[in-house]
Backbone as a printed PyTorch tensor [residue, N CA C, xyz], in Angstrom:
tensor([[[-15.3510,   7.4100,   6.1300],
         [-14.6790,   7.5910,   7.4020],
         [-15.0600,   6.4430,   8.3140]],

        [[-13.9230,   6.0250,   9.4770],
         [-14.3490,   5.1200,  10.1570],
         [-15.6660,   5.2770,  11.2420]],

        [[-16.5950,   4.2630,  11.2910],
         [-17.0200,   4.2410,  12.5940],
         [-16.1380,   4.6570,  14.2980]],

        [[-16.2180,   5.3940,  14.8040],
         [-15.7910,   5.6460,  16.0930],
         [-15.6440,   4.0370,  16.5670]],

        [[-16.6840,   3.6040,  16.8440],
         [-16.5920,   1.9680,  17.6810],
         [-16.0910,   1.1510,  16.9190]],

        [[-15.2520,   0.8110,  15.2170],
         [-15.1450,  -0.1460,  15.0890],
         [-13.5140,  -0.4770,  15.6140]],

        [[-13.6920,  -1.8480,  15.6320],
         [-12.5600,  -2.7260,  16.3820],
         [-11.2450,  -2.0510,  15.1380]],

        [[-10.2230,  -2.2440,  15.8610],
         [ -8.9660,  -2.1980,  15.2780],
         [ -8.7480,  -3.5020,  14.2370]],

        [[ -9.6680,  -4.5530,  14.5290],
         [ -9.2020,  -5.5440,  13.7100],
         [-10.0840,  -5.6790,  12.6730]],

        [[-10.9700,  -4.8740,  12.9030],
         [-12.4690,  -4.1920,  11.4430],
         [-11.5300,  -3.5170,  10.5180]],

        [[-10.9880,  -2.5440,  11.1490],
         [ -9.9200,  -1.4490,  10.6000],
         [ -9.0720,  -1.9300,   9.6490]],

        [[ -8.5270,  -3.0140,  10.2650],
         [ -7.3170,  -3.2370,   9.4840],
         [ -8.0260,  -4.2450,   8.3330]],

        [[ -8.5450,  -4.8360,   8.6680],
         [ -9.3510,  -5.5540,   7.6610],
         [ -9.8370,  -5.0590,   6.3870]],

        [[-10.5130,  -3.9150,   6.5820],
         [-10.9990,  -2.7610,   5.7330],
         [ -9.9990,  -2.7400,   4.7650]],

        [[ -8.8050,  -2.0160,   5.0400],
         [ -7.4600,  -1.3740,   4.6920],
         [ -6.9880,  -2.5970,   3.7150]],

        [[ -6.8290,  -3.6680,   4.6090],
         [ -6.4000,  -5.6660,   3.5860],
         [ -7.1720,  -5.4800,   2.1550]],

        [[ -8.8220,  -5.2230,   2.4800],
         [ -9.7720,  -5.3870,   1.4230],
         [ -9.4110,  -4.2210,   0.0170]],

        [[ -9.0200,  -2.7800,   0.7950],
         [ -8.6880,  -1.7140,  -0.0370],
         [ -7.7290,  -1.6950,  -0.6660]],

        [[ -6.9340,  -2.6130,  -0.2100],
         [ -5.4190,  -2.5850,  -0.8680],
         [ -5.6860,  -4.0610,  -1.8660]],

        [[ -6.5020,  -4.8680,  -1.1620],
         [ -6.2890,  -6.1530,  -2.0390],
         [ -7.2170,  -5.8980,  -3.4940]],

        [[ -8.2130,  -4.8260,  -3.4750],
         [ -9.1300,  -4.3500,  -4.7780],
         [ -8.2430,  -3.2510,  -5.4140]],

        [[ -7.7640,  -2.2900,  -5.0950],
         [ -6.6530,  -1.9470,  -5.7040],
         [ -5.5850,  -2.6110,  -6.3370]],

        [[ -5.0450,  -3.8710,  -5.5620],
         [ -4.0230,  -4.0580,  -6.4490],
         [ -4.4370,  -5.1610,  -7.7090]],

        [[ -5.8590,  -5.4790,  -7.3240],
         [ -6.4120,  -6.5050,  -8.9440],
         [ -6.6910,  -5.6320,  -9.8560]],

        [[ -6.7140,  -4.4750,  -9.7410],
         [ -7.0840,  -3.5920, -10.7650],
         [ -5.6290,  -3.0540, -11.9380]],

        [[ -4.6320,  -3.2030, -10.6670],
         [ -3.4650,  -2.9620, -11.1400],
         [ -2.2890,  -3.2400, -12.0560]],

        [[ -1.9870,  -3.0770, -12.9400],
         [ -1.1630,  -4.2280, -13.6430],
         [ -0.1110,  -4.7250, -12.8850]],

        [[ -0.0440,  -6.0700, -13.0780],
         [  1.0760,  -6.7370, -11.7420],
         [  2.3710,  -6.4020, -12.2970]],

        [[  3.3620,  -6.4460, -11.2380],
         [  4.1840,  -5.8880, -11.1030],
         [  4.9730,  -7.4170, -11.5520]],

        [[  6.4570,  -6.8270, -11.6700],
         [  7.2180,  -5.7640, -11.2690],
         [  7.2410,  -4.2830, -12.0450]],

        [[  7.0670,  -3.2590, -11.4930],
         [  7.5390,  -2.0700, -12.3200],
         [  8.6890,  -1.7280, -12.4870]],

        [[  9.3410,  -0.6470, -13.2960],
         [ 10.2660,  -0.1980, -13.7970],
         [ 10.0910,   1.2060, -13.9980]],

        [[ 11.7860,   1.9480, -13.8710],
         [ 11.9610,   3.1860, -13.7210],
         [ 12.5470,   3.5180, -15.4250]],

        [[ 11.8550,   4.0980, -15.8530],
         [ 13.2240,   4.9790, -17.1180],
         [ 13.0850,   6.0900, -17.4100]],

        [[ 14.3150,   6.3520, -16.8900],
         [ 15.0020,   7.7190, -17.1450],
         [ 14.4840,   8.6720, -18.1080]],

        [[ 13.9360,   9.6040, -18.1260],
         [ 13.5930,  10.3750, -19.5530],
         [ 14.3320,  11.4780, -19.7750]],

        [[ 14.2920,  12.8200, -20.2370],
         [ 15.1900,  13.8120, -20.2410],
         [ 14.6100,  14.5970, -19.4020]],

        [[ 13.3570,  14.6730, -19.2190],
         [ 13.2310,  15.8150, -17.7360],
         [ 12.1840,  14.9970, -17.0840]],

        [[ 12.1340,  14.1100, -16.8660],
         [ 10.9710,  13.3950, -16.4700],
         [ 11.3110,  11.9180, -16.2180]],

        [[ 10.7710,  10.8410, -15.2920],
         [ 10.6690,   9.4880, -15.2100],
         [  9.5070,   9.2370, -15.1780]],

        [[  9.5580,   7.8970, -16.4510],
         [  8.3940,   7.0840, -16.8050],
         [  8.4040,   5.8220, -15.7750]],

        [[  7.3770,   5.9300, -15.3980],
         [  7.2870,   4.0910, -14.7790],
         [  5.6940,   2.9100, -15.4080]],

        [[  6.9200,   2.2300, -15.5660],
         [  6.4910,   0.9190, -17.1310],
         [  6.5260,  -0.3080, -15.8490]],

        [[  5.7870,  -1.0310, -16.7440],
         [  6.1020,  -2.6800, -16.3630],
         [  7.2400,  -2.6490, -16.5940]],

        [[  7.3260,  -4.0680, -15.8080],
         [  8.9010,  -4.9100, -16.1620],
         [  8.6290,  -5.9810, -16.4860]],

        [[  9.7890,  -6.4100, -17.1190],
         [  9.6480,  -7.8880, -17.6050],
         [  8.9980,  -8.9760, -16.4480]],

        [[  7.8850, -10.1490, -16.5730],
         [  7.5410, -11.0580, -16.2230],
         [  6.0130, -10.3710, -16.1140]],

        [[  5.9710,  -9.2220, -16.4370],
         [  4.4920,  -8.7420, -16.2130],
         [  3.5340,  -9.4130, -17.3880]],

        [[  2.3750,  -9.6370, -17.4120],
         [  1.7480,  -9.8830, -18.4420],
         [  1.8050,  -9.0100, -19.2970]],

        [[  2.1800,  -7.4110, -19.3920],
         [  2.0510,  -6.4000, -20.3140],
         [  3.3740,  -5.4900, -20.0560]],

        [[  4.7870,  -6.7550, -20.0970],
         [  6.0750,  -5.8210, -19.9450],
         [  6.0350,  -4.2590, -20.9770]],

        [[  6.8980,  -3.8890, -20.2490],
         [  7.1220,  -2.0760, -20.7930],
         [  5.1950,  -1.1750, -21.1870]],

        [[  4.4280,  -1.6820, -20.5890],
         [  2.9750,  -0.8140, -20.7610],
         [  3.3880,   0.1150, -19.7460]],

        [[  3.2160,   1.9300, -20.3270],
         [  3.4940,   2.8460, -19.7770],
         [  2.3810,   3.0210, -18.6880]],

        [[  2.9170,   2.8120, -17.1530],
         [  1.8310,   3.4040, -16.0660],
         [  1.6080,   4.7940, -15.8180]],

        [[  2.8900,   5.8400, -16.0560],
         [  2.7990,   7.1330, -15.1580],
         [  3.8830,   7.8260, -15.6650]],

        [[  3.9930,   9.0860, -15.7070],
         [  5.0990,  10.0080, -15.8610],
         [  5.1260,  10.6820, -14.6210]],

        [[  6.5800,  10.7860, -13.9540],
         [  6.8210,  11.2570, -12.3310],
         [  8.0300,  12.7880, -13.0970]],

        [[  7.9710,  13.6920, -11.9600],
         [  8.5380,  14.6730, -12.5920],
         [ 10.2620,  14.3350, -11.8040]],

        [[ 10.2560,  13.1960, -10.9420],
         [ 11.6810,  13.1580, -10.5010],
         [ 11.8020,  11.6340, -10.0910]],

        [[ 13.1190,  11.3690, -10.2710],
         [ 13.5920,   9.9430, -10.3150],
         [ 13.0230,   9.1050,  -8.2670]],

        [[ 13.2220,   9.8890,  -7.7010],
         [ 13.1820,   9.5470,  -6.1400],
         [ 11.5020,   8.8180,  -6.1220]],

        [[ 10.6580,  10.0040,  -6.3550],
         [  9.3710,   9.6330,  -6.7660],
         [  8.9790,   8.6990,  -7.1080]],

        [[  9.4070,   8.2290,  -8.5480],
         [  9.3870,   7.4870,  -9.7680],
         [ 10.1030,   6.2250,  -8.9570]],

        [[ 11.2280,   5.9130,  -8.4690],
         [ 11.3680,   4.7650,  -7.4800],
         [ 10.4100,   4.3070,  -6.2220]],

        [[  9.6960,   5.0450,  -5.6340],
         [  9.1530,   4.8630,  -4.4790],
         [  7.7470,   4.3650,  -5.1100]],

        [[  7.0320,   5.1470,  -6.1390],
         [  5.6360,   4.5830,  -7.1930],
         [  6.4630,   3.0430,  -7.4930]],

        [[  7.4040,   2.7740,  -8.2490],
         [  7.4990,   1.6100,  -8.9970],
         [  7.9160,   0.0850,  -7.8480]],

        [[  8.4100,   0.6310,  -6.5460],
         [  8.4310,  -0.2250,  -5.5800],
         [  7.2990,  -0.5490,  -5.0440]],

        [[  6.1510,   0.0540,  -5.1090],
         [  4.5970,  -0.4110,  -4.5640],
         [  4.0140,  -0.9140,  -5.5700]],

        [[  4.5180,  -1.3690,  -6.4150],
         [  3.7270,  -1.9730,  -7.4820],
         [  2.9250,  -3.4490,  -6.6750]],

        [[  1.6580,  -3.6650,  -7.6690],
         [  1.3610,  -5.0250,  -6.9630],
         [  2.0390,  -6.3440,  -6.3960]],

        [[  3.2420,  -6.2450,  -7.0410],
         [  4.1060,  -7.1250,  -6.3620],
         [  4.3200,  -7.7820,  -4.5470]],

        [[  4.0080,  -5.9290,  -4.2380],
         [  4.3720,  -6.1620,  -2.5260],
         [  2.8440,  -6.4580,  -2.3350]],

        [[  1.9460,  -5.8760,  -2.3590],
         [  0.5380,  -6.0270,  -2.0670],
         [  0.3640,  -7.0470,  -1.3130]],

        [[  0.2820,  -8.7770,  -1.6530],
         [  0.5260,  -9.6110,  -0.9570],
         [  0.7060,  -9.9140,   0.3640]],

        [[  2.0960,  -9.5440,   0.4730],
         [  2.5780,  -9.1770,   1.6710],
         [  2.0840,  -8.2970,   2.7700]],

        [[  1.8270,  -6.7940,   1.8580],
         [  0.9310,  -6.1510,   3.2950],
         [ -0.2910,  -6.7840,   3.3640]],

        [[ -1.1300,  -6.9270,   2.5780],
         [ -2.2470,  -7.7650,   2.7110],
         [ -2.3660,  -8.8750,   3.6350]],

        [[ -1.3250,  -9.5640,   3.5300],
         [ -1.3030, -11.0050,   4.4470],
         [ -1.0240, -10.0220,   6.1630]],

        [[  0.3620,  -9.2960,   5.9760],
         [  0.4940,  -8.3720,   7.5310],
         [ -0.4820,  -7.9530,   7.9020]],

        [[ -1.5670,  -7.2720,   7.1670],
         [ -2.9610,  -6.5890,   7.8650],
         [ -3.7420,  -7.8310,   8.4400]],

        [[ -3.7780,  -8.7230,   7.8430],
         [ -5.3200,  -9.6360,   8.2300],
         [ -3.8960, -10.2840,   9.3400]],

        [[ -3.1890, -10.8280,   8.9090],
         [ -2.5280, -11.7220,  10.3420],
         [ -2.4650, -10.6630,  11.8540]],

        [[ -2.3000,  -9.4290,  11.9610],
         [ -2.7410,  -8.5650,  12.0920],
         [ -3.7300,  -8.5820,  13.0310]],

        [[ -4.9640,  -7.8570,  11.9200],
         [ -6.2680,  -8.1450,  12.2550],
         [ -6.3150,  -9.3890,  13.3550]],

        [[ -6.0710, -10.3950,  12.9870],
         [ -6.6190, -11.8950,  13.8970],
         [ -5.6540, -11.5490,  15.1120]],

        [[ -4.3450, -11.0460,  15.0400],
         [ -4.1990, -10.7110,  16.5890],
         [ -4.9180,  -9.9130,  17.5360]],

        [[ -5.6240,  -9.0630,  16.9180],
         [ -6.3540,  -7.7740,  17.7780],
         [ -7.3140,  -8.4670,  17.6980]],

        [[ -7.9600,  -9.3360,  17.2040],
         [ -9.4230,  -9.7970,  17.5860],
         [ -9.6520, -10.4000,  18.8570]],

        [[ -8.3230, -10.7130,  19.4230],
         [ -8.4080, -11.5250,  20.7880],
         [ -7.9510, -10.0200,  21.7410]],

        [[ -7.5990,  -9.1560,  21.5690],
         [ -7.1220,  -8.0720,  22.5410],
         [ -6.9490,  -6.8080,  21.4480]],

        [[ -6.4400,  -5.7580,  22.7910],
         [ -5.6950,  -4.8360,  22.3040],
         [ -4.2810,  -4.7240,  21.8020]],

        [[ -3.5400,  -3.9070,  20.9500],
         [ -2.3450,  -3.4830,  20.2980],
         [ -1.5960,  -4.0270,  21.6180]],

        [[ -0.6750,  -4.9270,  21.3540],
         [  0.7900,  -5.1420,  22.3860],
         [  2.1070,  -4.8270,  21.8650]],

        [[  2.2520,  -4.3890,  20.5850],
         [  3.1790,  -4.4100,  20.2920],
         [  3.4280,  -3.1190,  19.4590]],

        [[  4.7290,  -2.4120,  19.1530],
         [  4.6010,  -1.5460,  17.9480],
         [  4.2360,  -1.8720,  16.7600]],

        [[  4.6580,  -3.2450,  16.1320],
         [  4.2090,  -3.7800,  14.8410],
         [  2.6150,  -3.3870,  14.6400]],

        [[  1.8220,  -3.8030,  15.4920],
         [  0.6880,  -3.8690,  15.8100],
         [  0.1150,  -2.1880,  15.3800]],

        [[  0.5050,  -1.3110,  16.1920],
         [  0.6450,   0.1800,  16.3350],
         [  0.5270,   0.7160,  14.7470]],

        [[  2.0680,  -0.3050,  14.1590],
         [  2.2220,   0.6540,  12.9360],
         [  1.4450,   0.2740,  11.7710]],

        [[  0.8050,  -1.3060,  12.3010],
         [ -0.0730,  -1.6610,  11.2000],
         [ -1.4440,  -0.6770,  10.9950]],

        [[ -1.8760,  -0.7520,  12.0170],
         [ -3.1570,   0.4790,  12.2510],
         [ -2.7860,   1.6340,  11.8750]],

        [[ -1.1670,   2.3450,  12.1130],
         [ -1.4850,   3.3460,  11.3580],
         [ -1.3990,   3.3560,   9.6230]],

        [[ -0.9670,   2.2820,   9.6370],
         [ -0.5430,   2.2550,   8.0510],
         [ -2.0130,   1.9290,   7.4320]],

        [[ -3.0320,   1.0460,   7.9340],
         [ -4.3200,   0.7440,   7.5780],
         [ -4.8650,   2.1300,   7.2540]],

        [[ -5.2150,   3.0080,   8.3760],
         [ -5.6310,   4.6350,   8.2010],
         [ -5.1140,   5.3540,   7.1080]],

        [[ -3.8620,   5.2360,   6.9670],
         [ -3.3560,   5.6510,   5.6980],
         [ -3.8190,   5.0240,   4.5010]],

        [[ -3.6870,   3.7860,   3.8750],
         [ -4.1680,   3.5520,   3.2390],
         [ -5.7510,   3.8490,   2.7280]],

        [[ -6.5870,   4.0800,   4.0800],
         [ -7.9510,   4.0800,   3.9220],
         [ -8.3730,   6.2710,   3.8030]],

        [[ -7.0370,   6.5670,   3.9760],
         [ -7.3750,   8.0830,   3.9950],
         [ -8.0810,   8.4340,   5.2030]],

        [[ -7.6480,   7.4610,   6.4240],
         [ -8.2260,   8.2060,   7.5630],
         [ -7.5550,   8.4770,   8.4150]],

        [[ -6.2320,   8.8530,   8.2500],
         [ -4.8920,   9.1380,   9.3640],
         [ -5.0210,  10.6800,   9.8450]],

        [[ -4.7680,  10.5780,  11.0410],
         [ -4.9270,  11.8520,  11.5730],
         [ -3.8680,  12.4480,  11.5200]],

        [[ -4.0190,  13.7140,  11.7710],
         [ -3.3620,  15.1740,  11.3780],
         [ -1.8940,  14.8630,  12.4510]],

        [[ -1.5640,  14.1420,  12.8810],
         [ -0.7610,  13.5910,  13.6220],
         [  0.2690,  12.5310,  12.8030]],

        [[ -0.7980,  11.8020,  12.1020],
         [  0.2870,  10.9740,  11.7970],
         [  0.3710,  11.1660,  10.3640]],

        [[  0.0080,  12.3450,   9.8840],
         [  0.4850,  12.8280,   8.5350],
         [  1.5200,  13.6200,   9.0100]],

        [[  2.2600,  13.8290,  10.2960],
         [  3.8260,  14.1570,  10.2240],
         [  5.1860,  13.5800,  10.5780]],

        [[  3.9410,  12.5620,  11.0880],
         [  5.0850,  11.5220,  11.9260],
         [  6.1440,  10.7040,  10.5930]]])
């Protein structure tokens, strides 16, 4: 759980680090959806070092799209948004919503979002 006092730009930092050790662990993406008869598998995709290696069985296709779109592929990207991020709040407070939604998305990632913004 977080420290009460740490900075928003500790926070998000944290969250960069959690997501960036997660996704080396991960087989890189792109993933892939296939169809099964009561079930979706999500596999690598081609350009992966280990195309079609089975990651997961999802019990519905919606699911099974939303898992295979977070594949390490995007990682990067939020990774780079958190720390660029981060270095804005190190000089101040949140000015912006971007700002807002990065912190909450950091908490989420880190499993520390409050009972609030698990409905939002």
């Amino acid at each position: 759980m977080a420290d009460v006092t740490e900075s928003p730009s500790v926070l998000l930092e944290r969250a960069a680090n959690a997501l960036e050790a997660m996704s080396e662990l991960a087989y890189n993406g792109p993933w892939r959806v296939d169809m099964l008869v009561s079930t979706c598998a999500i596999k690598t995709g081609e350009g992966s070092p280990h195309p079609g290696e089975h990651l997961a069985t999802v019990g519905d296709r919606f699911n099974a799209a939303w898992i295979a779109t977070m594949s390490p592929v995007v990682a990067a990207a939020l990774i780079n948004w958190l720390r660029d991020t981060a270095d804005d709040l190190s000089v101040g407070p949140a000015q912006t919503s971007s700002e807002g939604y990065a912190l909450k998305f950091a908490r989420a990632v880190l499993g520390e979002h409050t009972e609030e913004e698990s409905h939002a």
